[in-house]
C-alpha positions in Angstrom: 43.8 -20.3 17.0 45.8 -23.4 16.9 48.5 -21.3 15.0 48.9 -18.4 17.1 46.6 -16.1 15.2 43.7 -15.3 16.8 42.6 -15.0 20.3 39.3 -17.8 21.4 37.4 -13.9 21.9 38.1 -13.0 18.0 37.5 -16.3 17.2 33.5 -16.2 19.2 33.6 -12.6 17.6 34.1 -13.9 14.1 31.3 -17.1 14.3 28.9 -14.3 16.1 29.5 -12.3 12.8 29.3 -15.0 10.6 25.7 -16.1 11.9 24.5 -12.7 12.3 25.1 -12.2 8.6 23.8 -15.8 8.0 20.4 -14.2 9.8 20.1 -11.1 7.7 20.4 -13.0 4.6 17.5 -15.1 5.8 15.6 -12.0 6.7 15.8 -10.7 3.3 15.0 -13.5 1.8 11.5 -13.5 4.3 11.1 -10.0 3.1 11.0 -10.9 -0.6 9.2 -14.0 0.0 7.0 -11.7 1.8 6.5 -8.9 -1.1 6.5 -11.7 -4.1 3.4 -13.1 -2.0 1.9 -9.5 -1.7 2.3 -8.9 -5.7 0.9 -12.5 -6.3 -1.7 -11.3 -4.6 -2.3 -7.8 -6.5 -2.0 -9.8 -10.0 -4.5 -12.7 -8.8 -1.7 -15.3 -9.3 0.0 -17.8 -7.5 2.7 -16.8 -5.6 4.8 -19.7 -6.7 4.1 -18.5 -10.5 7.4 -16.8 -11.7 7.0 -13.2 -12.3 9.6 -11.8 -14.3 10.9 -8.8 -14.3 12.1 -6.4 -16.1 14.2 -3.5 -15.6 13.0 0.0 -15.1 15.4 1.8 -17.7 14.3 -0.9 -20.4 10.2 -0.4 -20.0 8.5 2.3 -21.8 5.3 3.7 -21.3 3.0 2.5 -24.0 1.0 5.1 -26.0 -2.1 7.2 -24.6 -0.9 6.6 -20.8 0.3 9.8 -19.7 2.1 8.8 -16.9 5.7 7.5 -16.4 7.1 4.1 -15.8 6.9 5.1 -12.1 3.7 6.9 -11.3 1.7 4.1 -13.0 3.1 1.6 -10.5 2.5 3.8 -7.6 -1.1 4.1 -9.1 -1.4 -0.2 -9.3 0.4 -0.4 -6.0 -2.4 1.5 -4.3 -5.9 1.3 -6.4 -7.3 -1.3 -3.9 -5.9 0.8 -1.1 -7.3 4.1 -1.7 -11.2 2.9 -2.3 -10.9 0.7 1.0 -9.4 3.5 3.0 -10.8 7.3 4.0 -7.5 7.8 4.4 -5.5 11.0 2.5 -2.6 9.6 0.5 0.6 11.5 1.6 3.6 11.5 -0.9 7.6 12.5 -0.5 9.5 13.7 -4.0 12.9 14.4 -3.3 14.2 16.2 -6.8 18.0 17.3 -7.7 17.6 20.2 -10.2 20.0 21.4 -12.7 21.8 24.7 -10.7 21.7 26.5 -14.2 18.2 26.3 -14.0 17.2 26.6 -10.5 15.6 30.1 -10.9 13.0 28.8 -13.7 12.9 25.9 -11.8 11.3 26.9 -8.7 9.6 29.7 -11.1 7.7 26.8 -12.6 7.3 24.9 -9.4 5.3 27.8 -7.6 3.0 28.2 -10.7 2.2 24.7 -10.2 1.8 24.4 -6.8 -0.5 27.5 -6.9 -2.8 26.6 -9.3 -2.9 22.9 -7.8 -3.9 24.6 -4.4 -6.5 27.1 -5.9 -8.3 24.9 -8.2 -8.3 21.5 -6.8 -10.2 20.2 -4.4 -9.0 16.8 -3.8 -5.4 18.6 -3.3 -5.4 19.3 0.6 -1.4 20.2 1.2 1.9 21.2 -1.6 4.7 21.7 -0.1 8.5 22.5 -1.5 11.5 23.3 0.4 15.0 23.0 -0.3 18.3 21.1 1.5 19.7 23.9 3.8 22.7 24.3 2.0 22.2 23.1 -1.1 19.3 24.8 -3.3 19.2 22.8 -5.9 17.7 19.4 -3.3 14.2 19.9 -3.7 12.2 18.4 -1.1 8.1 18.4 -1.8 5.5 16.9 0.7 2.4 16.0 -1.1 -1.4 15.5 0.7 -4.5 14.5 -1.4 -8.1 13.8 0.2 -7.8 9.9 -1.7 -6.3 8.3 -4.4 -8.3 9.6 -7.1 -7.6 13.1 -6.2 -4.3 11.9 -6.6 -5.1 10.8 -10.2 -7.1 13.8 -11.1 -4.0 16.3 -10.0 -1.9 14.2 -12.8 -4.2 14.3 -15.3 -4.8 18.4 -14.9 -3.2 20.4 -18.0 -1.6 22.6 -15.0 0.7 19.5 -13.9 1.1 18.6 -17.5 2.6 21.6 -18.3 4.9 21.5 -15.1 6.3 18.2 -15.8 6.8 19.1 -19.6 8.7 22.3 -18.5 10.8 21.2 -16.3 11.2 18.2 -17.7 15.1 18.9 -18.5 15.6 20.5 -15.2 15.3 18.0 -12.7 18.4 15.5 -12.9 16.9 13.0 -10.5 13.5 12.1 -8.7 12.8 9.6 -6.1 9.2 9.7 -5.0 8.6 7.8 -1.6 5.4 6.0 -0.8 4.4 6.7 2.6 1.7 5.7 5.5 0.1 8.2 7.3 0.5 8.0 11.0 -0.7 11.5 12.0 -1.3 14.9 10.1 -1.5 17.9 12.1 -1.9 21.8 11.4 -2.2 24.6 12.8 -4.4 27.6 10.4 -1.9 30.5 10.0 
């Protein structure tokens, strides 16, 4: 200000911005505090105990477990939830498949989700649709009665077969945990 290059207003602007940034970097730092306490608590540690870590790409899934790096931490993360809670457990999987092989694809995907429906109980709602506009963004919503419905459907040689088969196909997965606020239907 003193020479001639800002106004007092971009000054007030700039310090505004430079504590509101101060303030989110505190916030995020609460939110891991936060979630280190949380998994101190799921491994019966302290939370002061370093827990390292170790990156996803680097871990592989030891012999005789059948699921990958990433379902058997969604399993951990919600074993003590699903036998407190009648709640169902509601999953998002948002897939990018390989356009060359979208057709076997989503042939493979309906024999799954067909046979899930049929022969499961614990398996309540399967769900696929695509990005309007782009076919090959797979979008699935996913209902089970509890958790171990949930483990049972991964365990089945039907979803064994599925995730073998299309195992080349799909270029990307992101599954996304969610909470349950309200689930409504209508019968068709």
């Amino acid at each position: 200000m003193n020479n001639g290059l800002a106004t007092l207003p971009d000054v007030l602007e700039a310090r505004s911005a430079v504590a509101e940034a101060a303030y989110n970097v505190q916030a995020a730092i609460g939110t891991e505090d936060v979630a280190r306490g949380k998994l101190a608590t799921a491994l019966g540690t302290s939370p002061l105990q370093p827990v390292p870590v170790q990156a996803m790409d680097q871990i592989s899934t030891p012999e005789g477990i059948e699921l990958s790096v990433d379902q058997a931490i969604l399993l951990g993360l919600h074993c003590g939830y699903a036998q407190s809670s009648p709640e169902p457990i509601v999953r998002l999987a948002e897939l990018e498949i390989d356009p060359d092989q979208l057709q076997a694809y989503e042939a493979a995907l309906k024999e799954e989700i067909e046979t899930s429906i049929r022969v499961e109980p614990g398996v309540l709602t399967l769900y696929a649709v695509s990005v309007k506009d782009h076919p090959n963004q797979i979008r699935l919503f996913e209902r089970y009665s509890s958790m171990d419905a949930y483990q049972a459907h991964l365990r089945t040689p039907h979803f064994k077969k599925y995730k073998a088969g299309t195992q080349n196909m799909v270029k990307s997965l992101t599954l996304v945990e969610t909470e349950p606020i309200l689930l409504g239907s209508k019968s068709q």
